[in-house]
N, C-alpha and C positions, 0 to 999 in steps of 0.2 A: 504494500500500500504506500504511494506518495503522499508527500505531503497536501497536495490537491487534491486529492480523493475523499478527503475526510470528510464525513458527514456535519452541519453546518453546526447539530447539537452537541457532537463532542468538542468541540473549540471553544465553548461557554468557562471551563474550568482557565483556561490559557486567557481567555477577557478579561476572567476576571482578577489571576493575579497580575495582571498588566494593571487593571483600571485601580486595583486596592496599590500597588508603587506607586502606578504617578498619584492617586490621593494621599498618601503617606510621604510623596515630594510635596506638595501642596500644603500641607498641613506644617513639614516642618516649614516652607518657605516662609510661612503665615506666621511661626511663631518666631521665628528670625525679625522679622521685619518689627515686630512688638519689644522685643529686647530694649531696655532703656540703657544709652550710652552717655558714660560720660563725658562733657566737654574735655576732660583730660586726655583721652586716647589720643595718638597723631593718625596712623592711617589706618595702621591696624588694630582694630578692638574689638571684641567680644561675638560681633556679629560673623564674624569672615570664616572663621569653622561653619557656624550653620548655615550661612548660603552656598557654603560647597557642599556641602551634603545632600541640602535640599536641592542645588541642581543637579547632584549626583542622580538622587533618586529619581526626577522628573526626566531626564534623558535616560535612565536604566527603563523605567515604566515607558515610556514611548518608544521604547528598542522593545520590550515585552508583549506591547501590544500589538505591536507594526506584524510582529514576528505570529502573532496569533492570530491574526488576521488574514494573513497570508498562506494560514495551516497549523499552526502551531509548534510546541515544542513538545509534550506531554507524551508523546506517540511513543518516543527517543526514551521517552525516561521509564517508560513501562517496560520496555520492551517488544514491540510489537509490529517495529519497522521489520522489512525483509531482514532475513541475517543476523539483528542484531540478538546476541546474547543473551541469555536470562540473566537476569540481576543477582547480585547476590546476595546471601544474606546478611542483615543486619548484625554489625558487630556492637554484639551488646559490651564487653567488655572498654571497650573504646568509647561505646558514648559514656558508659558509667564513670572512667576518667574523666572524660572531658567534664561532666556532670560535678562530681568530686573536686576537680579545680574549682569550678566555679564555687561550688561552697565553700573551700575549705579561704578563699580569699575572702566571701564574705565573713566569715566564723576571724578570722582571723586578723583580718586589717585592725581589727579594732584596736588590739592589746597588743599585738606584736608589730604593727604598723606598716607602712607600704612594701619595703623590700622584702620582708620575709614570709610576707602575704603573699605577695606577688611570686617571688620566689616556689613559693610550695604551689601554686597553681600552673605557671612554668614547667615544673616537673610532672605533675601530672598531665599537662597535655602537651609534654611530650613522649612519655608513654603512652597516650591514645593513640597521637600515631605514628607507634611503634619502637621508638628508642629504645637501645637494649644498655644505655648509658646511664643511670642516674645518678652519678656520681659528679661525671663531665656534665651532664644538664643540669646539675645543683650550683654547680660551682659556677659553670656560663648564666647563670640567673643572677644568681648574688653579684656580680660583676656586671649586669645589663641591668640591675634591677637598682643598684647602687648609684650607675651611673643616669639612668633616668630619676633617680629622686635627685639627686644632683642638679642634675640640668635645671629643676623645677626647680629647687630652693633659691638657688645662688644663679643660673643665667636669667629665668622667668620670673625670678622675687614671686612664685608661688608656693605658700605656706601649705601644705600637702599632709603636714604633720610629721612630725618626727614618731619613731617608735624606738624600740631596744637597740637595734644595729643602727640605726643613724643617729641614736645619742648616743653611742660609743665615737661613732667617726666625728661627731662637730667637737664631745671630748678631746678628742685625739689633734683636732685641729685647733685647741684651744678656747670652744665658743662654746655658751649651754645653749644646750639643745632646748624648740621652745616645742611645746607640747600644744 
């Protein structure tokens, strides 16, 4: 079966997550545009993350739609085109990590603070998918997770919060750490 063949009522599912993107572009563009800025900012301020995303999302939805309209995508992901493949099964072990990081950084940012948050959710997704390393992904964490809270305190003067390992290093740099 091509993609024109398809009957006009299975293309409804591909509509409609084209039309739910670009409303989900639209919504954030809307809530972008409300942001109150301050006369301080020079070019760059507050606003310039959410209207790339929200035109991220409004060109992703009209690439989803255009694409569903013309046949869709959905056919591809079933499996159902000529040829293609049965899917495989779902790896549960792999989303329960990924699942796992994401708690274990909410459980934990609180008390132990960004890096070591961040760190233990690092490790875990990358064991979802597939690191047979966790030793080398602990330590590449603590060192990517160090240097992003970094960047934030001291180049972006964003207060992020200190936790245990980053009041050891502004210690170590001579500064208390501000909680």
């Amino acid at each position: 079966m091509n993609d024109r063949a398809r009957e006009p009522s299975s293309l409804w599912p591909d509509v409609l997550v084209g039309g739910f993107v670009l409303l989900l572009g639209a919504l954030t563009l809307w809530q972008a545009l409300v942001i109150p800025v301050s006369p301080l900012y020079g070019q760059v301020g507050p606003k310039v993350v959410p209207f790339v995303a929200a035109g991220g999302l409004i060109v992703l939805g009209g690439c989803l739609l255009f694409v569903a309209l013309r046949g869709g995508w959905s056919w591809a992901l079933e499996g159902s085109a000529p040829g293609a493949p049965d899917a495989a099964p779902a790896n549960r072990r792999a989303l329960g990590l990924l699942g796992a990081g994401l708690l274990a950084n909410l459980a934990l940012i609180g008390f132990l603070g960004f890096s070591l948050a961040a760190t233990a959710q690092f490790v875990l997704v990358a064991a979802a998918f597939g690191s047979r390393r966790p030793l080398r992904d602990l330590v590449l964490a603590l060192v990517l997770t160090l240097a992003v809270w970094f960047l934030f305190v001291e180049a972006l003067g964003v207060n992020i919060g200190a936790g245990l390992l980053e009041g050891q290093v502004l210690r170590l740099m001579g500064r208390e750490p501000m909680m």
